[in-house]
C-alpha positions in Angstrom: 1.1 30.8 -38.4 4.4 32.6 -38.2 3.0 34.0 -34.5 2.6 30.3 -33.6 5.9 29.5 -34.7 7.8 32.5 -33.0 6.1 32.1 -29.8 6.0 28.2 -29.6 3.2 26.2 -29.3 -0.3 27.1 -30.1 -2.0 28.4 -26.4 -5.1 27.5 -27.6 -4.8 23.9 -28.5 -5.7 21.2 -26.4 -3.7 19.5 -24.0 -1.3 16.6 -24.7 -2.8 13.1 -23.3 -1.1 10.4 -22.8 -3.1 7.7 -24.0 -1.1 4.8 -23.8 -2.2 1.6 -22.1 -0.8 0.5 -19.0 1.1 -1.8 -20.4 3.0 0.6 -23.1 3.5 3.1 -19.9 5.8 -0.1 -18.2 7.3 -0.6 -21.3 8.0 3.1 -21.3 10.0 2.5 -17.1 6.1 4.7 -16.0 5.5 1.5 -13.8 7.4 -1.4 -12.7 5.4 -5.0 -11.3 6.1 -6.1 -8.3 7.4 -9.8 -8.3 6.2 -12.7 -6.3 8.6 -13.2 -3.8 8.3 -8.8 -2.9 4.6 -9.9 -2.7 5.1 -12.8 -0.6 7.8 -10.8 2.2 5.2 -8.1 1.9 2.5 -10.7 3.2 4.5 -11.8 5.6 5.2 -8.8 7.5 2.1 -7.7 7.2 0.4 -10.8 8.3 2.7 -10.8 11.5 1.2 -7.2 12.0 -2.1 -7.8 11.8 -2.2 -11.0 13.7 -0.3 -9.1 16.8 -3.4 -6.2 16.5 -6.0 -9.0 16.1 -4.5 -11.1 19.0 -4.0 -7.8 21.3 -7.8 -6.4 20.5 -9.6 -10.1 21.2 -7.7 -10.3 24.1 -8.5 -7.1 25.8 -12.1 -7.6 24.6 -12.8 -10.8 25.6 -11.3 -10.1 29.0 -13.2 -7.1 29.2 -16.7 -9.4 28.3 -14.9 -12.0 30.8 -15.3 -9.9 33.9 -19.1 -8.0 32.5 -20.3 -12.3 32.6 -18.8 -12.8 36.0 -19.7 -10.0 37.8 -23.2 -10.8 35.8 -22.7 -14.2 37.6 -23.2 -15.6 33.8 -21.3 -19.0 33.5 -18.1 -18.5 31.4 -18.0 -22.0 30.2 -21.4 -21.9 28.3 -19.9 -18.6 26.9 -17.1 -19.6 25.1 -18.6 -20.3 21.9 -19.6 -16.9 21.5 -16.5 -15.5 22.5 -14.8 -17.4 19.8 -16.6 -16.7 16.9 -16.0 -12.9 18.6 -12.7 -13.2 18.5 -12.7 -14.3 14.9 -15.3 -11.4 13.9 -12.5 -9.2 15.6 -9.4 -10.9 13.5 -11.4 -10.3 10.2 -11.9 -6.7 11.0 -8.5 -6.3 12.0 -7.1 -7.7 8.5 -10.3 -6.0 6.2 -9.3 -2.7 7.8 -5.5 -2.7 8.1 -5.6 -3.2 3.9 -8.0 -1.4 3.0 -7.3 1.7 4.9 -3.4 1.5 3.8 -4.4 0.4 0.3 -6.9 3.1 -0.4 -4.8 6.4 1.6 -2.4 8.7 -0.1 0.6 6.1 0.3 -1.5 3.1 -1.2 0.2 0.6 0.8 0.2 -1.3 4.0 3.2 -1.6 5.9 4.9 -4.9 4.5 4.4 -3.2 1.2 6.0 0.1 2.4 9.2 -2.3 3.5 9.3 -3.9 0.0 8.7 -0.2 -1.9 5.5 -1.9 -3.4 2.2 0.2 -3.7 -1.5 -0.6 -4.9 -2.5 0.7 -7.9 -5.6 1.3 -10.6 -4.4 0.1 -13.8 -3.7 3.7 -14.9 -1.8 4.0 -12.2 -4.7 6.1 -10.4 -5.1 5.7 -6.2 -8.2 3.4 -5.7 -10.7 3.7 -3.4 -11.7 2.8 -0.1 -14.5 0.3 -1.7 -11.9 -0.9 -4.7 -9.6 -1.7 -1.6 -12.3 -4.0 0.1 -13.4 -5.9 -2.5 -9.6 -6.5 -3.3 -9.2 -7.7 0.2 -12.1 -9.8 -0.2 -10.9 -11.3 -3.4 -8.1 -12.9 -1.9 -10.4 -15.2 -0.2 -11.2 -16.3 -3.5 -7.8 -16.2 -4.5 -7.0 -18.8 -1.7 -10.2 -20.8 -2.4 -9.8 -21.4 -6.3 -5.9 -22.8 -4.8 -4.4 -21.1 -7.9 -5.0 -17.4 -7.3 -1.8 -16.5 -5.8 0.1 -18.6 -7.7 -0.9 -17.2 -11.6 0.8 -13.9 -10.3 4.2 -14.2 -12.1 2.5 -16.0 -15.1 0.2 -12.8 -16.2 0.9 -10.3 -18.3 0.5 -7.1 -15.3 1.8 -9.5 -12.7 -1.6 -9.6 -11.3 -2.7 -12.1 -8.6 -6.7 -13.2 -8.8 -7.7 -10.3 -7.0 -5.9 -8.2 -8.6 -7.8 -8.7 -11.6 -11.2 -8.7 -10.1 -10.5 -5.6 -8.9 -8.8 -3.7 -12.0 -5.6 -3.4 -9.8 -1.4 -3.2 -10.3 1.0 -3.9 -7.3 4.0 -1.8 -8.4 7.2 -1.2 -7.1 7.6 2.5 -5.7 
């Protein structure tokens, strides 16, 4: 005993744990929620973003499918259909992509939420995944579709948004 107390702690015991909840880690300044309106700015620049890459990318392709159908001799007006519901394939992509590659890298967050100092977390404060990030992304067309799913955000307890909760994730300021 006396060893233990002339040299300090015991080198054999285990490791200290912090096994507080989420919420006593905020309490304790570990994390700090993002609000609505960093959210929203977030959105907004990152919606600008995407919609320029989406807007480029179905341009270029459907000019490049454009010139295969007419030097094909193919009539261009029988093929617009196609080309638009290509060019909305291509803007989905764009957007699923563009969050959940940012979401799920080292930084854990897009662009608009690098500009507010926002990141995506777990709810221990853990990086999530590629997969975690898609079906967040996916959730917020349920979040839109049940009309309320954005707008609960300030009113829970983590600050969460609909598809924050379906997939176990924080937004937190950085």
């Amino acid at each position: 005993m006396a060893r233990n107390d002339q040299f300090g702690s015991n080198p054999f015991a285990a490791p200290e744990i912090d096994l507080s909840t989420p919420a006593e880690q905020r309490i304790s300044g570990r994390f700090i929620d993002a609000n609505f309106w960093q959210r929203f700015v977030a959105f907004i620049v990152d919606s600008i973003i995407c919609w320029l890459i989406a807007i480029i990318l179905a341009f270029a392709v459907g000019i490049s499918i454009g010139v295969i159908l007419t030097i094909n001799g193919d009539d261009l007006e029988r093929s617009q259909p196609m080309l638009n519901r290509l060019g909305y394939l291509i803007g989905v992509v764009v957007w699923w992509l563009y969050f959940a590659l940012q979401e799920s890298s080292q930084l854990g967050a897009t662009l608009g939420k690098r500009a507010m100092s926002l990141k995506v977390v777990g709810l221990s404060g853990e990086s999530i995944s590629f997969w975690r990030a898609t079906g967040r992304y996916f959730g917020k067309y349920v979040s839109v579709l049940v009309l309320i799913g954005y707008l609960i955000q300030p009113f829970t307890e983590n600050k969460q948004a609909l598809h924050d909760l379906m997939a176990g994730t924080l937004v937190i300021r950085d």
